[in-house]
C-alpha positions in Angstrom: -32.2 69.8 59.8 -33.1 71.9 63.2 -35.7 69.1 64.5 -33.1 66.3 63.8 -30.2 67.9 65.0 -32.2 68.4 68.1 -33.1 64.7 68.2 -30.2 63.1 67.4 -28.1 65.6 70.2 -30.2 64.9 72.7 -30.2 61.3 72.6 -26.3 61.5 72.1 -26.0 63.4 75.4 -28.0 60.1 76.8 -25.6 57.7 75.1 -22.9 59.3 76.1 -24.4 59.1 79.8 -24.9 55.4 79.6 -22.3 53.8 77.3 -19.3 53.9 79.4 -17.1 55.0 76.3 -16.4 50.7 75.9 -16.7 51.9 72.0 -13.4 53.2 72.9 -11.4 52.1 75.7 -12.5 48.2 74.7 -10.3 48.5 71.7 -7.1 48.8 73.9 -8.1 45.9 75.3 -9.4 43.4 72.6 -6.1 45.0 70.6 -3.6 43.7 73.6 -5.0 40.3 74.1 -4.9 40.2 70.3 -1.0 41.7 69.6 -0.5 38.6 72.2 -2.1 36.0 70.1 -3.4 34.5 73.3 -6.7 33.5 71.6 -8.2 32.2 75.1 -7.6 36.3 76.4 -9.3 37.3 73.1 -12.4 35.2 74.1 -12.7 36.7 77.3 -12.4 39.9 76.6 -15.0 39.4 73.4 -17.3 37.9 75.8 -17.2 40.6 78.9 -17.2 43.4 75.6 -20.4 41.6 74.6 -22.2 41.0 77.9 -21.6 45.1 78.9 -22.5 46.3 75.7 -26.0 44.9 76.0 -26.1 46.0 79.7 -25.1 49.9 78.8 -27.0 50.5 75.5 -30.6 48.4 77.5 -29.8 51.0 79.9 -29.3 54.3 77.8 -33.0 52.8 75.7 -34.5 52.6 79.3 -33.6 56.3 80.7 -34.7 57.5 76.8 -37.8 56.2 77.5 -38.5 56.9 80.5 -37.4 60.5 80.3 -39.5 60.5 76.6 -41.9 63.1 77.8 -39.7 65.6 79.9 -36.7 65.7 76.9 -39.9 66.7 74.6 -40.9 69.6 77.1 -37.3 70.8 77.7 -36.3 70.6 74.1 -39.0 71.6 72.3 -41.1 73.3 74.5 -44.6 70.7 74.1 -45.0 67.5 74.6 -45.6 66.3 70.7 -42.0 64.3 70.4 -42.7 62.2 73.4 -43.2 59.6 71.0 -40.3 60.3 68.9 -38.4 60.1 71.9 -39.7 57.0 72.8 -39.1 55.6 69.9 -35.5 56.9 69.3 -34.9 55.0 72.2 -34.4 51.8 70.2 -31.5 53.5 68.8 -29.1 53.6 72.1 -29.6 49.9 71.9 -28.9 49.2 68.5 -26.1 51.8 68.2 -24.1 50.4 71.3 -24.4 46.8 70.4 -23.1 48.0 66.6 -20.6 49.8 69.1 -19.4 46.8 70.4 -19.2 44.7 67.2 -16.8 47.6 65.6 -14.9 47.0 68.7 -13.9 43.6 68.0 -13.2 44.2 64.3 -10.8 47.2 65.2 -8.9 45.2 68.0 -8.3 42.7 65.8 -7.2 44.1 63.1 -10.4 43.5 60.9 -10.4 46.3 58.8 -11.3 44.8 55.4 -14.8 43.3 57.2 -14.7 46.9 59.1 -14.9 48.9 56.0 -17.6 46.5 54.5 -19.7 46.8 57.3 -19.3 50.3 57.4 -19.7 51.2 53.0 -22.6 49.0 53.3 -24.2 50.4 56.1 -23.5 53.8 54.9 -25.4 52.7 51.1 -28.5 50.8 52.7 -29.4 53.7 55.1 -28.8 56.1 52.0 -31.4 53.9 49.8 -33.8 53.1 52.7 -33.9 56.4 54.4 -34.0 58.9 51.5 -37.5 57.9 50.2 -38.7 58.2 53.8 -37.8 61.9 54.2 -38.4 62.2 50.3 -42.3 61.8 50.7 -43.1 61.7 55.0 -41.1 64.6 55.4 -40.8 65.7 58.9 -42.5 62.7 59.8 -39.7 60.7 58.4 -37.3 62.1 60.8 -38.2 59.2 63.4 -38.1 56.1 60.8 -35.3 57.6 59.1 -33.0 57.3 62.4 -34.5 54.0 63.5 -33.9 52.1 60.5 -30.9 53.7 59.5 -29.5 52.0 63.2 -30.8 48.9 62.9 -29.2 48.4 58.9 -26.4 49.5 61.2 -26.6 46.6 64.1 -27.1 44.0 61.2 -24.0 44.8 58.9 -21.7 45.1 62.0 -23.1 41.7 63.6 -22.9 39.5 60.1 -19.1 40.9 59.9 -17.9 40.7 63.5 -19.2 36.7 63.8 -16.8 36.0 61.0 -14.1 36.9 63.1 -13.3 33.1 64.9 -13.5 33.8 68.7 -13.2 30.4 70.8 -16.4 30.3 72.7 -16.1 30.6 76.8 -18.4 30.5 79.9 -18.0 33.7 82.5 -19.2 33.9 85.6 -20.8 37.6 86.5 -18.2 37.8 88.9 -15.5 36.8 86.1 -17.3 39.1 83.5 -17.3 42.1 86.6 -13.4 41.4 87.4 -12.6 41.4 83.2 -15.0 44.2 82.7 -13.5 46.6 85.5 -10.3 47.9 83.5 -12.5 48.8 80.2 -15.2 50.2 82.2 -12.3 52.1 84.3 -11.4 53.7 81.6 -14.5 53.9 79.5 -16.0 55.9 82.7 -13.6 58.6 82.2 -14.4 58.6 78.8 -17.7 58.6 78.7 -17.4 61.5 80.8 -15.2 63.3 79.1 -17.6 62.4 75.6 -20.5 63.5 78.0 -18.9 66.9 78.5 -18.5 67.3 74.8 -21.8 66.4 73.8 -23.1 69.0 76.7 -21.0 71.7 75.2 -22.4 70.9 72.1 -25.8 70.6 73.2 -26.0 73.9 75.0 -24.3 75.9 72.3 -27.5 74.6 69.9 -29.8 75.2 72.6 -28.4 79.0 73.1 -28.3 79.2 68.9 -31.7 78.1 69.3 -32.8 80.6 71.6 -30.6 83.4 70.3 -31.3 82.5 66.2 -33.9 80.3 65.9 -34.5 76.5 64.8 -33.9 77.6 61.7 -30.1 78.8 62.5 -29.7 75.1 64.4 -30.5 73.2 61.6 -27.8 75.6 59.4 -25.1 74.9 62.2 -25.6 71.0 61.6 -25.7 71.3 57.7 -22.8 72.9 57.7 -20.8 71.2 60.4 -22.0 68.0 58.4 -20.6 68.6 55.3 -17.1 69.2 56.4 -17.6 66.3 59.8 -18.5 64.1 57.0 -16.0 64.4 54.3 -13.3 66.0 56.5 -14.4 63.4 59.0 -14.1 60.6 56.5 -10.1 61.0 56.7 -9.8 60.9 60.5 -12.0 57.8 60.6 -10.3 55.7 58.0 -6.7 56.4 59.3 -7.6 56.4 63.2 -9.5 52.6 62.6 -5.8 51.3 62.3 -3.7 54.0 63.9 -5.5 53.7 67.4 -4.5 50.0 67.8 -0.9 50.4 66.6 -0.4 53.4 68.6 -1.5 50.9 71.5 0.8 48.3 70.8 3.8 50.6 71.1 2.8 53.2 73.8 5.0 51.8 76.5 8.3 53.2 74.7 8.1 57.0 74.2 10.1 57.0 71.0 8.2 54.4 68.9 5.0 56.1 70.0 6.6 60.0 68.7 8.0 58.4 65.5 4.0 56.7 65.0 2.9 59.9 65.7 4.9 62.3 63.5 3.6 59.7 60.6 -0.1 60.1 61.2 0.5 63.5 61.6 2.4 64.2 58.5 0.0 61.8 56.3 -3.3 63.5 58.0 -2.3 66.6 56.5 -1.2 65.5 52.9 -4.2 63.7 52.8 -6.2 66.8 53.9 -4.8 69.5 52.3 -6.2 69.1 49.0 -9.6 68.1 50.5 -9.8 71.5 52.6 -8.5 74.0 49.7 -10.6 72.8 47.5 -14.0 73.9 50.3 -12.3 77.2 50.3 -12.6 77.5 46.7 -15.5 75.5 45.5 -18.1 75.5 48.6 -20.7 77.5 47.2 -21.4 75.5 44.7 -21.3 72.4 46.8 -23.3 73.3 49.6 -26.2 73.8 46.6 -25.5 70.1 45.3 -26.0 68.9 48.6 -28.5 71.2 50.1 -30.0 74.2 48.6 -29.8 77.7 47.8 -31.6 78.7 51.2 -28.4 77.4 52.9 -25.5 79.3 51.4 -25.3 81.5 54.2 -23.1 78.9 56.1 -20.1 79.3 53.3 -18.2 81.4 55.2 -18.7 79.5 58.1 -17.3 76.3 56.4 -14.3 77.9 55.2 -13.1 79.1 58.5 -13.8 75.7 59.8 -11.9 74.2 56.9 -8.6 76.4 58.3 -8.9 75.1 61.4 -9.1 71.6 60.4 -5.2 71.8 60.1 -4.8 72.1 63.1 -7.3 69.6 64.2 -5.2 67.3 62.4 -1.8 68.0 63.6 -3.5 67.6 67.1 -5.8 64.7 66.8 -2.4 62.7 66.1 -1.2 63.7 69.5 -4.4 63.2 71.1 -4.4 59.3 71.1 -1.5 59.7 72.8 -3.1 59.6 76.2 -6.3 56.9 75.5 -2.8 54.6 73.8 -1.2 55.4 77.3 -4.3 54.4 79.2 -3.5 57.8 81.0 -7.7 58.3 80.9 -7.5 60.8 84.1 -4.9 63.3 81.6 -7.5 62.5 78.8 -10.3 63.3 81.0 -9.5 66.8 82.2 -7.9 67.9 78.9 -11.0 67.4 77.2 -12.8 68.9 79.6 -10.7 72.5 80.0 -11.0 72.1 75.8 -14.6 72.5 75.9 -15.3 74.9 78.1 -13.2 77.4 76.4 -14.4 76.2 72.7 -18.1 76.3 74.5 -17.5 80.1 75.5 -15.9 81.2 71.6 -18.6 79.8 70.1 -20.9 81.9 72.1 -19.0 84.6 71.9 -18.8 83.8 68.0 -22.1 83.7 67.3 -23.1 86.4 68.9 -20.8 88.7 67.4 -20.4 87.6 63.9 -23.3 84.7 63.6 -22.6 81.6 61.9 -19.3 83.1 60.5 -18.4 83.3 63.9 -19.1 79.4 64.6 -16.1 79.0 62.2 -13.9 81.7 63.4 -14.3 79.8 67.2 -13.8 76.6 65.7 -10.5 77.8 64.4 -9.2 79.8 67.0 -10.2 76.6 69.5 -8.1 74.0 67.4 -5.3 76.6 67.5 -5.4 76.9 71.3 -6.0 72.9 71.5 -3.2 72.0 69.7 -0.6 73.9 71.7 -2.2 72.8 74.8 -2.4 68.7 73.9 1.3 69.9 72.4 2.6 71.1 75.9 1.1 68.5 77.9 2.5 65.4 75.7 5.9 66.9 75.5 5.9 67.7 79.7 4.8 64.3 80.4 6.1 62.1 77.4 9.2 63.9 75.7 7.2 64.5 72.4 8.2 67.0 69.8 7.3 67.1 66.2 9.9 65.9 64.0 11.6 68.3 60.7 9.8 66.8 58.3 6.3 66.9 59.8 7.0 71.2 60.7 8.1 71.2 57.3 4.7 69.8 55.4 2.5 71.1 58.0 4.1 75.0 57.1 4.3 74.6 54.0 0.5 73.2 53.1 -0.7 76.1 55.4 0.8 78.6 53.9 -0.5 77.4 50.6 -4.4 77.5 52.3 -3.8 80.6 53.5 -2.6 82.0 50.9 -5.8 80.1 48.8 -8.3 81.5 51.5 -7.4 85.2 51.0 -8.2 84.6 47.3 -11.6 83.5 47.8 -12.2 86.2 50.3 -10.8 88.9 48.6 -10.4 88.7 44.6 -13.5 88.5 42.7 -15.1 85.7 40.3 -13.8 84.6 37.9 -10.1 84.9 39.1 -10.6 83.4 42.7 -11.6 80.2 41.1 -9.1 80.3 38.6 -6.3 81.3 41.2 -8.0 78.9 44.0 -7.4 75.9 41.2 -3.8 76.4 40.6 -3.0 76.4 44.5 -5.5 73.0 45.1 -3.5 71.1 41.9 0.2 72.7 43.5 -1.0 71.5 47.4 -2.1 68.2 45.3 1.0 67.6 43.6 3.3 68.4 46.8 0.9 65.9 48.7 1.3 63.1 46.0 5.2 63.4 46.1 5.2 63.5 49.4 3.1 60.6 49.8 5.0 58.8 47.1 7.6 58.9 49.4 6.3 57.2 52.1 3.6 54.9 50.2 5.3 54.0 46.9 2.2 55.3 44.8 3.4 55.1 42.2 5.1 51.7 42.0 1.4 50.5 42.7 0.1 52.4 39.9 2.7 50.6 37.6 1.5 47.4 39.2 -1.8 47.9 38.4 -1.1 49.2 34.7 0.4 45.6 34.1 
């Protein structure tokens, strides 16, 4: 876990270097032309997405493999992943031209052929690169990351070419003068990823030094358990909510009504989810990874608190790439990571990988009044009644299910923790009955 945490960190520091953020800012643009239905403006920004996606990731391969020897030195202190390097290079390619495929399916609204080419991408890595680390081991890393990105490239290029885009000649000059307002704002972004990826990066490198390898790859494991199924949630729901929040942005009021809905859904949806890692973690993290990893429970579980406000605050968030404000974006981001850089070192050092999840807390916290402030200075938003309402109330009910776990003993802490998860459950199904008609499509489906 160390050794590919390291790997796969250090050649997302170089992506986010070289890809101009287009995985991002292109989606404003291909969802524009699209809201438009102007089908010729969808062809030419396809075409321009197209052409700079295999300029950017050819150039984040090149610097990979150019630097291959030196990121082996400064990483791992030899020269033995030179080749590993080298061949992880591939990967910047393959992941920015799978990049730009996503891009067209989000714009346009895709999201059935999305989700396809995401569940099958997810299954075929699973069954291809499992046997790999299963019986190479260590030396499986390499393969493992390779193939998993090119099963990757193939499912998002079969689904994106069944998305009918009328076929048109650029000039460079043309594809330069289309390019410049993606790449304007994919700059910033990229910069603003870069930073993120840096903080990141250095906080492993200073576990590294401090704990060990060892404490590295415990950081990832358990950041990956609750990125992935935490993560799972923000992806899904931001696939559509980025491009909608885009299509309204110019009128302040449709934007905060949009907003107060992801918001208020993010957190019925998460709820549940995040209770329920309070409660039932241990035994999770030994289904997933082993008994030599339970040391990053507690660590999870104060991650798991903050993820409410990582919600609440994600919502707002978009707020300034739907704007195109990418200069806001840019140095909010950036004042966000220095000071969630310096708790988690501050964390760690103190109260070790406990700490990491205190930090990540206490940052979201900080984040979300600061993203809060600036949005409501520069854009009149406020949260709405019945958003402050949910969000209170599911907190309470977490906080409430986290000082069980901490502080009564087996069996009643699972026995307590239960009956809160089913009560957040219920009030999150009621809720979302509300708003989704669940259960009229249950009926449906009964008949």
């Amino acid at each position: 876990m160390g050794i590919a945490g390291l790997l796969t960190a250090t050649t997302g520091m170089i992506t986010g270097l070289t890809n101009f953020g287009l995985g991002t800012s292109a989606v404003r643009n291909v969802a524009e032309a699209n809201a438009q239905d102007d089908r010729q403006k969808i062809s030419i920004v396809v075409t321009t997405l197209r052409r700079w996606v295999w300029i950017t990731g050819s150039l984040g391969a090149f610097v990979t493999l150019i630097l291959a020897p030196w990121l082996s030195e400064l990483i791992f202190g030899n020269k033995d992943y030179t080749y590993a390097f080298m061949f992880l290079s591939l990967t910047l390619l393959f992941s920015q031209l799978s990049a730009g495929q996503n891009v067209i399916l989000q714009g346009t609204r895709e999201l059935r052929y999305l989700a396809r080419s995401n569940v099958l991408g997810a299954l075929l890595g699973l069954v291809i690169t499992v046997p790999l680390y299963y019986y190479f081991g260590l030396q499986g890393i390499v393969p493992a990351l390779v193939i998993a990105s090119i099963v990757t490239l193939s499912l998002s290029w079969y689904f994106a070419r069944k998305v009918v885009v009328d076929k048109t000649r650029l000039t460079f000059k043309e594809t330069w003068q289309e390019g410049k307002s993606m790449l304007s704002m994919g700059i910033m972004l990229s910069l603003s990823g870069l930073i993120t990826l840096a903080a990141s990066y250095l906080l492993q490198l200073y576990i590294g030094r401090t704990g060990g390898v060892e404490d590295v790859g415990l950081y990832n494991a358990g950041f990956a358990i609750i990125g992935t199924y935490v993560g799972l949630v923000f992806t899904a729901m931001s696939t559509d909510y980025y491009p909608r929040l885009s299509g309204v942005a110019h009128s302040n009021q449709l934007a905060k009504e949009i907003i107060n809905q992801q918001a208020e859904i993010a957190i019925l949806i998460l709820a549940p989810i995040l209770m329920t890692f309070f409660v039932f973690i241990h035994w999770g993290v030994q289904l997933l990874y082993s008994s030599r990893f339970i040391s990053i429970n507690g660590m999870i579980q104060w991650a798991a608190l903050g993820m409410f406000f990582k919600a609440a605050s994600w919502a707002i968030a978009f707020l300034f790439l739907a704007k195109g404000a990418s200069r806001v974006f840019f140095v909010n981001e950036s004042v966000a990571n220095a000071y969630v850089l310096i708790l988690n070192i501050i964390g760690y050092k103190h109260w070790g990988l406990d700490g990491l999840g205190i930090s990540f807390l206490l940052g979201y916290l900080i984040y979300l009044s600061q993203v809060f402030l600036i949005c409501n200075r520069k854009y009149m938003f406020n949260f709405n009644k019945d958003f402050t309402i949910i969000f209170f109330a599911q907190l309470t009910c977490a906080v409430i299910c986290f000082c069980v776990v901490k502080f009564v003993s087996n069996p009643y802490q699972y026995i307590a923790g239960s009956v809160l998860i089913i009560l957040s459950a219920v009030y999150s199904f009621n809720e979302l009955d509300k708003r989704l008609e669940f259960r009229r499509v249950i009926l449906k489906l009964k008949r």
